[in-house]
KEMARGU-974385 format. One record per atom (N, C-alpha, C, O): residue in three letters; x, y, z; atom name. Coordinates in nm, 3 decimals. Layout:
{guse = ALA; X = X; Y = Y; Z = Z; tormi = CA} $
...
//
This chain:
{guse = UNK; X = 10.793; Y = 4.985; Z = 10.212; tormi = N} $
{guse = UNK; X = 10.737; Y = 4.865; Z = 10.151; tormi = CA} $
{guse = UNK; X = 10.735; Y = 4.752; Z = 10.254; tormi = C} $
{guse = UNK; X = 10.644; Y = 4.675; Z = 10.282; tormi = O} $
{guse = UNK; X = 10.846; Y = 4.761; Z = 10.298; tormi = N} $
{guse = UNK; X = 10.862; Y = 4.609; Z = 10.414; tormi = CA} $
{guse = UNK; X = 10.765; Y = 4.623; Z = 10.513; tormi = C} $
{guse = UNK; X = 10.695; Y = 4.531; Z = 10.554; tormi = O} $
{guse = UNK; X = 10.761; Y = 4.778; Z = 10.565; tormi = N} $
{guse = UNK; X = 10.672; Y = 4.824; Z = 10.682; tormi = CA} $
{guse = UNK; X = 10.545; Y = 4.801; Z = 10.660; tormi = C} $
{guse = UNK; X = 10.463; Y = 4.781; Z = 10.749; tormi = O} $
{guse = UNK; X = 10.519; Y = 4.803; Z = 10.523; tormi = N} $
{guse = UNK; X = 10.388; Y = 4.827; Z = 10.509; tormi = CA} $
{guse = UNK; X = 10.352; Y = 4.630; Z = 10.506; tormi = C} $
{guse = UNK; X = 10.263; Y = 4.559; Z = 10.551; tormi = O} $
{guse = UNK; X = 10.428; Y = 4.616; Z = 10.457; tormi = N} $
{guse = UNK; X = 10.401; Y = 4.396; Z = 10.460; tormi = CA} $
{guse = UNK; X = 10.371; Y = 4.374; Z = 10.636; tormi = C} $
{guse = UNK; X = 10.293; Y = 4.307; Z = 10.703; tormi = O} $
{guse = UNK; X = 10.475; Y = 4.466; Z = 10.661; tormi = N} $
{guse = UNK; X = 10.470; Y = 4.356; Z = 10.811; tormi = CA} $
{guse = UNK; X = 10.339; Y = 4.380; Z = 10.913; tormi = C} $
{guse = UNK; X = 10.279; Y = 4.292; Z = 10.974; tormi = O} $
{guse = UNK; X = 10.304; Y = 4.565; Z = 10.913; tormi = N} $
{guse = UNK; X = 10.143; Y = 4.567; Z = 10.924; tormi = CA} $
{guse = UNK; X = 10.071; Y = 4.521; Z = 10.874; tormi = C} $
{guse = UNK; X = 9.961; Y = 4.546; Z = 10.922; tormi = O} $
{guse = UNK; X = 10.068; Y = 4.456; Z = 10.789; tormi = N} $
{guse = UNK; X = 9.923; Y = 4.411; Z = 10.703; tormi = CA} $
{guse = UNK; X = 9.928; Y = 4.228; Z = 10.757; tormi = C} $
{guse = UNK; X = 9.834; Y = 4.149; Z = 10.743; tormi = O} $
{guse = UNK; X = 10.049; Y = 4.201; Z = 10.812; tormi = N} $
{guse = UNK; X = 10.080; Y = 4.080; Z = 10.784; tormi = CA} $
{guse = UNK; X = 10.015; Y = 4.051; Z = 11.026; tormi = C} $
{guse = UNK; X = 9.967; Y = 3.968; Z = 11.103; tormi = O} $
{guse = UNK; X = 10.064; Y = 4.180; Z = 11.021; tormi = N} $
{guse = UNK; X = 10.020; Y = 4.166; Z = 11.187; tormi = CA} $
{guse = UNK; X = 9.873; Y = 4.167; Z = 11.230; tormi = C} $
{guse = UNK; X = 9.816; Y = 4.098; Z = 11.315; tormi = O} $
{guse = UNK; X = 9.825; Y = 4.265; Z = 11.150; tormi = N} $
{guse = UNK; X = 9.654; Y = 4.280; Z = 11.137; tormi = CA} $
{guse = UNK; X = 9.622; Y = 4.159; Z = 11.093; tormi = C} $
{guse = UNK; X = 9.504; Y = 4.132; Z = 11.115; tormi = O} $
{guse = UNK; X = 9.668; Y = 4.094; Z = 11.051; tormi = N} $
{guse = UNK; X = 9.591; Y = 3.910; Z = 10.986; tormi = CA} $
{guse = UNK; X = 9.579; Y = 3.836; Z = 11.088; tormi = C} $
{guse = UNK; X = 9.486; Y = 3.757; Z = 11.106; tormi = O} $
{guse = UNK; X = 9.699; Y = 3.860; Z = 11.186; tormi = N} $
{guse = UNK; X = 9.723; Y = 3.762; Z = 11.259; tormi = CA} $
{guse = UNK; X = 9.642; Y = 3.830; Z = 11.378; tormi = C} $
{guse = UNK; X = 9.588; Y = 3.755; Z = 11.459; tormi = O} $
{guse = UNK; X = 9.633; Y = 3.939; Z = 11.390; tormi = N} $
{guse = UNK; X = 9.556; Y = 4.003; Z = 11.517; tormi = CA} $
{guse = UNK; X = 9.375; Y = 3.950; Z = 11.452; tormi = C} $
{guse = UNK; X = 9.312; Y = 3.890; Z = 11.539; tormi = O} $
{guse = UNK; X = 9.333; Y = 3.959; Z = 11.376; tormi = N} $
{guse = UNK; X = 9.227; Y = 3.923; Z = 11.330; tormi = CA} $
{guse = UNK; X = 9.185; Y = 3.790; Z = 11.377; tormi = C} $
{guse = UNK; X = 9.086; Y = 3.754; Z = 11.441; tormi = O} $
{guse = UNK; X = 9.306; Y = 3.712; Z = 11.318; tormi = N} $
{guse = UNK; X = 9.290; Y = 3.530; Z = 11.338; tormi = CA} $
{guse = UNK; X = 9.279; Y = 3.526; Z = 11.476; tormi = C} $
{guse = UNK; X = 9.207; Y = 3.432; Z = 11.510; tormi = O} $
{guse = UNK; X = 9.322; Y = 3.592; Z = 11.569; tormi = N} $
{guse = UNK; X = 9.349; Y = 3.598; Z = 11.726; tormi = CA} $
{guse = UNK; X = 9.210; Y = 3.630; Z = 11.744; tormi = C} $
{guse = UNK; X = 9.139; Y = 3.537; Z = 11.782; tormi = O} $
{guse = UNK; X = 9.157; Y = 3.744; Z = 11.722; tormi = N} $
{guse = UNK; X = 9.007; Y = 3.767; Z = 11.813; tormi = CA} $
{guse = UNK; X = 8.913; Y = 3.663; Z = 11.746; tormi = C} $
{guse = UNK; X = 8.819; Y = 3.626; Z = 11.816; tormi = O} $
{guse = UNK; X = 8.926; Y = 3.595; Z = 11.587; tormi = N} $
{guse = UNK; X = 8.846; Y = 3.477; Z = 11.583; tormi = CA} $
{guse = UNK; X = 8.842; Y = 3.376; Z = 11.675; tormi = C} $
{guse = UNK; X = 8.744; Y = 3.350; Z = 11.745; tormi = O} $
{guse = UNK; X = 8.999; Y = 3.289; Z = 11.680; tormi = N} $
{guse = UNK; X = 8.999; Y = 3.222; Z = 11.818; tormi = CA} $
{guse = UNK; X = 8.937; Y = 3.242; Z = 11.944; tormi = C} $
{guse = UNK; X = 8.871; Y = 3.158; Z = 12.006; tormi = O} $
{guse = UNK; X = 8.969; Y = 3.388; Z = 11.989; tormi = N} $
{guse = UNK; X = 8.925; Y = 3.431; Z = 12.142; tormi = CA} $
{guse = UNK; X = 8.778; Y = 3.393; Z = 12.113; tormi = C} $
{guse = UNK; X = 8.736; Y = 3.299; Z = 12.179; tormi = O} $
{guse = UNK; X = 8.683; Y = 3.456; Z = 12.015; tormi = N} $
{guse = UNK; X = 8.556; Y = 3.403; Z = 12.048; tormi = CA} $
{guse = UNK; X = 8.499; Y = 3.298; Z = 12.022; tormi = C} $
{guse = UNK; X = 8.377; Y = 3.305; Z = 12.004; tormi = O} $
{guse = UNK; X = 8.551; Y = 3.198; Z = 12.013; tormi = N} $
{guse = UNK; X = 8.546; Y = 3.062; Z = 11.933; tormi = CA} $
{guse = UNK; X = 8.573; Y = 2.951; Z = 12.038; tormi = C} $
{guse = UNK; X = 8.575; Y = 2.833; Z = 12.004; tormi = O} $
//
């Protein structure tokens, strides 16, 4: 359960990251 929060929670933030980079 926790594992699964903290991937989902890293993919958000990896997401928000390549928005920035192309921005």
């Amino acid at each position: 359960e926790r594992a699964g929060y903290f991937h989902s929670e890293m993919e958000l933030i990896f997401e928000t990251f390549q928005l920035v980079e192309v921005v």
